[in-house]
Structure formats: structure tokens, C-alpha cells
C-alpha positions in Angstrom: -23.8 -31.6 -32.8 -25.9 -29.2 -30.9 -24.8 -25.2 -32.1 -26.3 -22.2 -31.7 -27.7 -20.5 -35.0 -25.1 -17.6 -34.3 -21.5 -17.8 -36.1 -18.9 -18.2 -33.1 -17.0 -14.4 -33.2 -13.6 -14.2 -34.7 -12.5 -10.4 -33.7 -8.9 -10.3 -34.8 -7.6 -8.8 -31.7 -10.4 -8.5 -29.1 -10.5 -10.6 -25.9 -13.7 -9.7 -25.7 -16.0 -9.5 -28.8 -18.8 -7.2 -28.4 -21.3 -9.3 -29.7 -21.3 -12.9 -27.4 -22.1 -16.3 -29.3 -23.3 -19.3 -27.2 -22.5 -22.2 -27.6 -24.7 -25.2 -26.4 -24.0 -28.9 -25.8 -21.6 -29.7 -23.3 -20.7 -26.1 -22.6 -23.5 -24.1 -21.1 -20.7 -20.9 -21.4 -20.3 -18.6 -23.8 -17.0 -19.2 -26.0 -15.0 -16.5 -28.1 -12.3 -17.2 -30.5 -9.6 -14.5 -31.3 -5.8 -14.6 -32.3 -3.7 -15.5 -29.8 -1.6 -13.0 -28.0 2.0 -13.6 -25.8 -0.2 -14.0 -22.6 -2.1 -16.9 -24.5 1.7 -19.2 -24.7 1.3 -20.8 -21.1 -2.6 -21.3 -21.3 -2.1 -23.1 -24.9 0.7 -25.3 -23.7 -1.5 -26.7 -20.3 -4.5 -27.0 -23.0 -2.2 -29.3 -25.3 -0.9 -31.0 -22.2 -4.5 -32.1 -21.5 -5.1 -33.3 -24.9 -3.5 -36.3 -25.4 -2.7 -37.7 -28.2 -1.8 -34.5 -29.0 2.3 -34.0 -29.2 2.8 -31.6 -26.3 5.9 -28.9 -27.2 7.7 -26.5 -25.1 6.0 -23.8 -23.7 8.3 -21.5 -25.6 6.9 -23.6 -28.8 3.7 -22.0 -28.1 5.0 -18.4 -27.5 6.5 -18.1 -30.3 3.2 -19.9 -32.4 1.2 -16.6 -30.3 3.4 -14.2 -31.3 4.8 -14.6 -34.8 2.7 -17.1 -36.1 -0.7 -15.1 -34.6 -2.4 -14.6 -38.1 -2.3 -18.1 -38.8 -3.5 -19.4 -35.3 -6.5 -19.0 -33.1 -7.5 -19.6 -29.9 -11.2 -19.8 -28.0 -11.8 -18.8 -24.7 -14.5 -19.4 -22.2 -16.4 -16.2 -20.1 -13.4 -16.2 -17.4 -10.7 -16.2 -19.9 -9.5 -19.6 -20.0 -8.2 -21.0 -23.0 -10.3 -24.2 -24.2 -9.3 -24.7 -27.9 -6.4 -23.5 -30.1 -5.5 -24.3 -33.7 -1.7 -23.5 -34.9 -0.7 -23.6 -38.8 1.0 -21.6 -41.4 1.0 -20.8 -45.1 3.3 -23.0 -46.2 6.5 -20.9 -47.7 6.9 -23.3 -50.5 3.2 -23.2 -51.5 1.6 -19.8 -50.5 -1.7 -21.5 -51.5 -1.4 -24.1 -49.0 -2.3 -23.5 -45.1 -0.4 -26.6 -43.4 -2.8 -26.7 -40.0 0.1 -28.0 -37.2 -2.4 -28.9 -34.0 -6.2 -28.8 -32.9 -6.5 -28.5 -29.3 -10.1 -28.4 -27.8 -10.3 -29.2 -23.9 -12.6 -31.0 -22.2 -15.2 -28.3 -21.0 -15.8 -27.4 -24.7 -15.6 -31.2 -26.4 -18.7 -32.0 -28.6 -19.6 -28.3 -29.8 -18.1 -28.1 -33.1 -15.1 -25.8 -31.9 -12.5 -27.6 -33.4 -14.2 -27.1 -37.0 -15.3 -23.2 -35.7 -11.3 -22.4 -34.7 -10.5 -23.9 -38.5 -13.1 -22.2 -40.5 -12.1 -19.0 -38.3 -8.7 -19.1 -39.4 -9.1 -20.2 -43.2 -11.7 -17.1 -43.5 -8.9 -13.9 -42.2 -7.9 -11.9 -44.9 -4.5 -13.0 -44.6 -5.2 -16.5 -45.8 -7.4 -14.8 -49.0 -5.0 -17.1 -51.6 -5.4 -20.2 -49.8 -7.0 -23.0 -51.5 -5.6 -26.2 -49.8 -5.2 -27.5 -46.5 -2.9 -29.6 -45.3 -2.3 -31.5 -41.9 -0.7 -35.0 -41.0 -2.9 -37.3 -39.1 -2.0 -40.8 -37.6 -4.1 -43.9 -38.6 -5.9 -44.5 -35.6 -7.0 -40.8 -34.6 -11.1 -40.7 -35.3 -11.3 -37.5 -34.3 -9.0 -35.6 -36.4 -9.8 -37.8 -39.8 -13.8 -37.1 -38.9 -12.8 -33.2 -38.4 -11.0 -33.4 -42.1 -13.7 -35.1 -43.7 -16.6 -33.0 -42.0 -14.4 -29.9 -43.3 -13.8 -31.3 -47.3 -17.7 -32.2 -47.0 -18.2 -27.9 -45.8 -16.4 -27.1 -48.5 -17.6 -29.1 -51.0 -13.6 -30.3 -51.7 -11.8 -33.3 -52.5 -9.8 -34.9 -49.3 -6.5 -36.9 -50.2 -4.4 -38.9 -48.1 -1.1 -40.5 -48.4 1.3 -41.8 -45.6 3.8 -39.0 -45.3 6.4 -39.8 -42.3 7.1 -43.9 -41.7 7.3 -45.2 -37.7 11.1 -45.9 -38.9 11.5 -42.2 -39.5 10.1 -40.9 -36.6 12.3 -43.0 -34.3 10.2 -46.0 -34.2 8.2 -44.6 -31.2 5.6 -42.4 -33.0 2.7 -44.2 -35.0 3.0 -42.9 -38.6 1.6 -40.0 -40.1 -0.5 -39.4 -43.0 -0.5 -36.4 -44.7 -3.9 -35.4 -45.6 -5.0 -32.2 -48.1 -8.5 -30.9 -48.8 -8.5 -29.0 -51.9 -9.0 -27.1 -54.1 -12.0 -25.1 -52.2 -13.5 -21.8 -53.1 -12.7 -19.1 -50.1 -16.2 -18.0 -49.9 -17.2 -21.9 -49.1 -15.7 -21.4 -45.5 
């Protein structure tokens, strides 16, 4: 993984950071990642939709994960504004020390630059997310790249990663692989 020495920008609310971070490998552009505002809903959904084996949802899905879910999601965009990675999760209700990470999105112009990892550790380090101390997501069996993206985060963070199988084929219709669900934690905030 080739990176700049720079930290990728994570300006709350600015398309446009003031200070640009390049990014090197594949991607000769400059990348910045920000929350996600309702113009962002379309440009996340064709992103997923190019992703596969990501689940793709409705665009209105993604609307509503830009609007009310904005703290708890991010997405990175390229020099002429085009959305090339988004990362969608919440703080789970029933465990407010518990971020449960949804989807990981990184399209094909910025693959094999760490973004993935960068929109994660972006997210996890917002104020909003100051009590968290797990994360959660569910990953199938046969998906490399999201089980190396878990492990390369617990090994960041210097955490323990845990997996179990949390949703059976049978339960998800017999046409979806299972999924595990897979935790990193406890980490120290100032790890990230």
C-alpha cells in the first residue's frame, strides 16, 4: 500500500478542505473525505451499484443514510467531485459503545490506496463517536477484502477481532451466503 505521509482530510462539512492530501497508487488524484450531504444520495447509490458484492439498496436508502445518519457516515471524493468511497454505520441504540459499520464502498479509480481503512478511521475518530469502543460489521465467508480490512483495523488498533456466524443462508432466504458478525474491541479512541 503506497500512501502519502499526509493524513487524508476529514473536514466535517467542507467539500473542499483547505489543506489537499494526495493520495498515490492507483490514483494519481487528490481524494477528500467529508460527511455526506443530500446531494451525495444518487452518487453513493451508483458507487455501491459498481461495487459488487456489495448489497446495492434504494437510492432513497442512501438519502436518508446522507442526511440523518451523516455523523456516522463518510464519503471521499476525487478533484471533480465524484464520489469514489463511502462508509455507512451507526451507534448501535442498544449499545452506545458499539459503532455497527453497515457498508464500505470504494470504486475502482481509488482501489489499492488504503481508503477503505482512511473513510473508517475517519469516522471512528469524530467527536460524535468519542464513547465508542467496539466495532461491529457482518462479513460473508468468502469476502477477502472486507475480513483483511477488519483484521488490518484490530491490528491499528492494537484490539482483539472476534467472529461468529450471525445470520444462517436459511434465514436470509436461502439466496444470500451467510454472514458473520465480526467485532474489534475494546480499543482506546486515541489508537485510531
Amino acid at each position: 500500500m503506497n500512501v502519502s505521509a499526509q493524513p487524508f482530510t476529514t473536514s466535517a462539512d467542507l467539500a473542499r478542505p483547505s489543506v489537499a492530501d494526495a493520495v498515490v497508487g492507483k490514483s494519481s488524484s487528490q481524494l477528500y473525505i467529508r460527511k455526506p450531504n443530500p446531494d451525495d444520495g444518487w452518487g453513493v447509490y451508483e458507487l455501491v451499484k459498481a461495487c459488487p458484492p456489495l448489497d446495492v439498496n434504494s437510492a432513497y436508502a442512501y438519502l436518508l443514510l446522507a442526511t440523518q445518519f451523516r455523523d456516522s457516515c463518510a464519503v471521499a471524493t476525487n478533484e471533480e467531485g465524484e464520489i469514489v468511497g463511502f462508509v455507512s454505520g451507526y451507534v448501535k441504540s442498544n449499545a452506545p459503545d458499539t459503532y455497527f459499520l453497515w457498508q464500505v464502498a470504494v470504486g475502482e479509480k481509488a482501489r489499492g490506496t488504503g481508503l477503505a481503512r482512511r473513510l473508517v478511521e475517519a469516522v471512528m475518530s469524530r467527536p460524535e463517536l468519542a464513547d465508542v469502543h467496539h466495532l461491529e460489521t457482518t462479513i460473508t465467508p468468502d469476502n477477502d477484502a472486507s475480513w483483511g480490512l477488519f483484521k488490518r483495523l484490530a491490528d491499528r488498533w492494537q484490539a482483539p477481532l472476534n467472529s461468529r456466524e450471525y445470520f444462517s443462508t436459511d434465514q436470509l432466504g436461502g439466496e444470500h451466503d451467510p454472514e458473520n458478525l465480526v467485532r474489534i474491541g475494546p480499543f482506546q479512541p486515541d489508537r485510531i
